[in-house]
C-alpha positions in Angstrom: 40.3 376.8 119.2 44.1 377.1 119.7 46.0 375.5 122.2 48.8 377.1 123.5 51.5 375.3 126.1 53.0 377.3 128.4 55.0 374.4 130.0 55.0 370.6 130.1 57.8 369.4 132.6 58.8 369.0 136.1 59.5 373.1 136.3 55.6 373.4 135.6 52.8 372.6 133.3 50.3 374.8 132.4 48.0 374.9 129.1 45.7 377.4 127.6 42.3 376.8 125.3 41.7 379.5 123.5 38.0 379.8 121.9 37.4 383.0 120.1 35.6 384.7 123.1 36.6 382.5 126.3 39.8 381.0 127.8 40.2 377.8 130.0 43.0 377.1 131.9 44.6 373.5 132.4 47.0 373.5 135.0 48.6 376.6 136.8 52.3 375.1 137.9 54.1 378.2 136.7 54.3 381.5 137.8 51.3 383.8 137.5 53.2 386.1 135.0 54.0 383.9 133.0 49.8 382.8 132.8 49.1 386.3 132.0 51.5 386.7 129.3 50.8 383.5 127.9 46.8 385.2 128.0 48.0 387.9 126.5 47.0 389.7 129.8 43.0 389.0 129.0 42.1 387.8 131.9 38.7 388.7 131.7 38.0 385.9 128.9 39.4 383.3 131.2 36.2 381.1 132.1 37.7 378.7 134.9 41.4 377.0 135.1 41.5 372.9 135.5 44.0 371.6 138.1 44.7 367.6 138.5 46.8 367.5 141.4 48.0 369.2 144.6 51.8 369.1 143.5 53.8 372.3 142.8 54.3 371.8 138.9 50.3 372.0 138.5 49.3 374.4 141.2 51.8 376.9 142.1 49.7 379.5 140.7 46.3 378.5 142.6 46.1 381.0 144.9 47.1 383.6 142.7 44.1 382.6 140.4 41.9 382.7 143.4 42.8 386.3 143.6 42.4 387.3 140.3 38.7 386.5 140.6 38.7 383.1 138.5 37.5 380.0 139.1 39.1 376.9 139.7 38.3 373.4 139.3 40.1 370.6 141.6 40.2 368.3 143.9 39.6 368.7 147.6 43.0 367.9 148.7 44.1 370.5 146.1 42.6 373.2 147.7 43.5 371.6 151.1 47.0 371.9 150.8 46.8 375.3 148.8 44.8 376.7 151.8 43.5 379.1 150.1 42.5 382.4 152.5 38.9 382.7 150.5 36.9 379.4 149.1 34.9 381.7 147.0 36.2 380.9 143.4 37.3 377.3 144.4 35.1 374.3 142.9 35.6 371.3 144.3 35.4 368.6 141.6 34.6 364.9 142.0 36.2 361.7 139.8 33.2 360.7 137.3 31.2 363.8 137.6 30.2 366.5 134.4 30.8 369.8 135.5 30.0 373.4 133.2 32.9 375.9 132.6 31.4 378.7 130.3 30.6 376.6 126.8 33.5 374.2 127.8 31.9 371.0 129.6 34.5 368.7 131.5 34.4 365.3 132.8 36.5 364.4 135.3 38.1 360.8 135.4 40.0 359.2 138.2 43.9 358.1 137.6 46.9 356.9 139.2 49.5 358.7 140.6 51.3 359.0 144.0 48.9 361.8 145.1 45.3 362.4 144.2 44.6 362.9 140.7 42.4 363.4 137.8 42.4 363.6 134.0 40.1 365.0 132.2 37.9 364.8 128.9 36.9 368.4 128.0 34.5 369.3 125.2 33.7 372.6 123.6 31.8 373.5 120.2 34.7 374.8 118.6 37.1 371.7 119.3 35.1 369.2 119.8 36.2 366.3 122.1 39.5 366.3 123.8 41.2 363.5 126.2 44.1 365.2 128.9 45.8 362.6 131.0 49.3 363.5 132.3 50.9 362.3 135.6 49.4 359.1 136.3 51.1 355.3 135.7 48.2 354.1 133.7 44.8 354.9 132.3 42.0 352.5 132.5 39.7 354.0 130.5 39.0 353.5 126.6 37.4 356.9 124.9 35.3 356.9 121.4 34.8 360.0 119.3 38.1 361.8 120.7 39.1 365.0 118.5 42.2 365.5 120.1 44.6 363.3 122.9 46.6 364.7 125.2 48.5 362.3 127.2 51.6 361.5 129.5 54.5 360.1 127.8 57.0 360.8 130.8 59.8 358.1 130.3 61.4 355.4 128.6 62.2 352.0 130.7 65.0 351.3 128.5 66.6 355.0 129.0 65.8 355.4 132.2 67.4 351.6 133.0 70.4 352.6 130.8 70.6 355.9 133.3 70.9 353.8 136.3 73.1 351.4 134.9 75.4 354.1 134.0 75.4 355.6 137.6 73.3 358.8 136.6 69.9 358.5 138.3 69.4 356.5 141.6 68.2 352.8 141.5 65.2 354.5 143.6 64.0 356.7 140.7 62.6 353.7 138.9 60.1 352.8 141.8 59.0 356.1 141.7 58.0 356.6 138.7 56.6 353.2 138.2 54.2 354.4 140.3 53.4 357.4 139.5 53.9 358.4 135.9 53.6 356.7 132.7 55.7 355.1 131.1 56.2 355.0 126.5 54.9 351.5 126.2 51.8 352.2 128.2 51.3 355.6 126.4 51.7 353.6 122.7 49.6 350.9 124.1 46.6 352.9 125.4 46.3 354.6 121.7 47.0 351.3 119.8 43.5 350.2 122.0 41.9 353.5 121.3 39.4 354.2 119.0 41.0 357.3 117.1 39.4 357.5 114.1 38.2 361.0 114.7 41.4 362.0 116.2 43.2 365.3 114.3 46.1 365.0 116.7 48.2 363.5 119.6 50.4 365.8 122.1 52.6 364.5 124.4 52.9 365.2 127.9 55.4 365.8 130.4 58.5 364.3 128.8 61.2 363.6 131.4 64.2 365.9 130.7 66.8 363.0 131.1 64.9 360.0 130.6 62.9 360.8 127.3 64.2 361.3 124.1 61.0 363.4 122.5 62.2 363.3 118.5 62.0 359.4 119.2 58.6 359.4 120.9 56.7 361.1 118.8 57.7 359.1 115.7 56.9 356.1 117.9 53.4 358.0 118.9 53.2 358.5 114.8 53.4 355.2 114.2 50.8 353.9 116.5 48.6 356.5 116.1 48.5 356.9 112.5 48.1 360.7 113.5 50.6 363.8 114.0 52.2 363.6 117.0 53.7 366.8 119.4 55.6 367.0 122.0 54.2 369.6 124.6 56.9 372.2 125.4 56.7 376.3 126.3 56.2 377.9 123.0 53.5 375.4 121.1 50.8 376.1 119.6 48.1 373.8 117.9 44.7 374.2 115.8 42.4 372.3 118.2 39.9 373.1 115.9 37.3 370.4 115.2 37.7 369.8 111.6 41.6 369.3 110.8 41.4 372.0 108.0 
């Protein structure tokens, strides 16, 4: 299994598992040509796309999806405020409910952000068991027998403080994203309590362009952890394989 990032920011997040004969999609927040490429224009191994949220940096490419014939898995309000013209690929997914996407099976698990939203633990023969969480403030839930975490790391407090203080990012920012994404401390605090002892690997989500500093976190992540840690940008590519050789 490989997984390939074809974004991880506020310009659009989308991710691709790649078994050797199917694809899913997590996430479709950037343009539809840029999904085929990163498919390598295969479209016809794609099994299903995943999207958490209604917002424009994880569904842009909905409807265009729709279109192409494959399915996708969301939320109501997803597909509410997509409006798509034909329902007939759209799956409307439930918090704490097992759903079947070709041989990838996916369990969907509530979280917090300023919209509806989900994460999701998705399992699959050739990866085993892996835990994505992005856009949410916290995460409630403790996970055993993870192969692989993928999780939000979005800010630092003390960077994005030091921002403020410094007359570069409104006072109003902070509120925001104290409610709606998470934060370093929380990220580093939710692996410390985290059984990872079968974990190969932890990526890191959705770094903040100004308030992040992504060599930092992951050697913070590192550290935790006790695993390698990557920073999710266009371009990477990791062995999601189940074994970590």
């Amino acid at each position: 299994m490989i997984l390939k990032c074809l974004g991880s920011s506020s310009r659009g997040n989308c991710y691709i598992l790649e078994a050797a004969d199917e694809t899913l999609i997590v996430e479709a927040g950037i343009p539809m040509r840029d999904i085929k490429k990163g498919l390598g224009w295969q479209l016809g191994k794609v099994v299903g796309c995943l999207v958490s949220h209604r917002h424009e940096d994880h569904a842009r490419s909905l409807n265009d999806l729709l279109t192409c014939g494959i399915r996708v898995l969301a939320l109501a309000d997803v597909f509410d405020a997509a409006n798509p013209r034909n329902r007939v690929f759209c799956k409307i997914i439930e918090p704490m409910h097992g759903y079947k996407v070709g041989g990838f099976k996916v369990f969907v698990l509530p979280v917090v952000h300023d919209v509806p939203c989900v994460g999701f633990v998705i399992e699959h023969q050739e990866m085993g068991r892996l835990l994505f969480i992005t856009d949410t403030m916290m995460f409630e839930y403790r996970l055993a027998d993870l192969n692989h975490v993928m999780i939000e790391a979005n800010y630092s407090d003390a960077i994005l403080q030091q921002n403020i203080d410094r007359g570069f990012m409104s006072p109003a920012m902070r509120g925001r994203l104290l409610g709606s994404h998470m934060e370093l401390q929380t990220t580093k605090e939710i692996l410390r309590t985290t059984d990872l002892s079968a974990a190969n690997e932890v990526i890191l989500l959705h770094l903040s362009d100004g308030n992040s500093n992504a060599k930092g976190f992951a050697e913070e992540v590192r550290q935790i952890a006790g695993k390698p840690a990557y920073i999710a940008r266009a371009g990477l590519e990791v062995n999601l394989d189940k074994l970590p050789y």
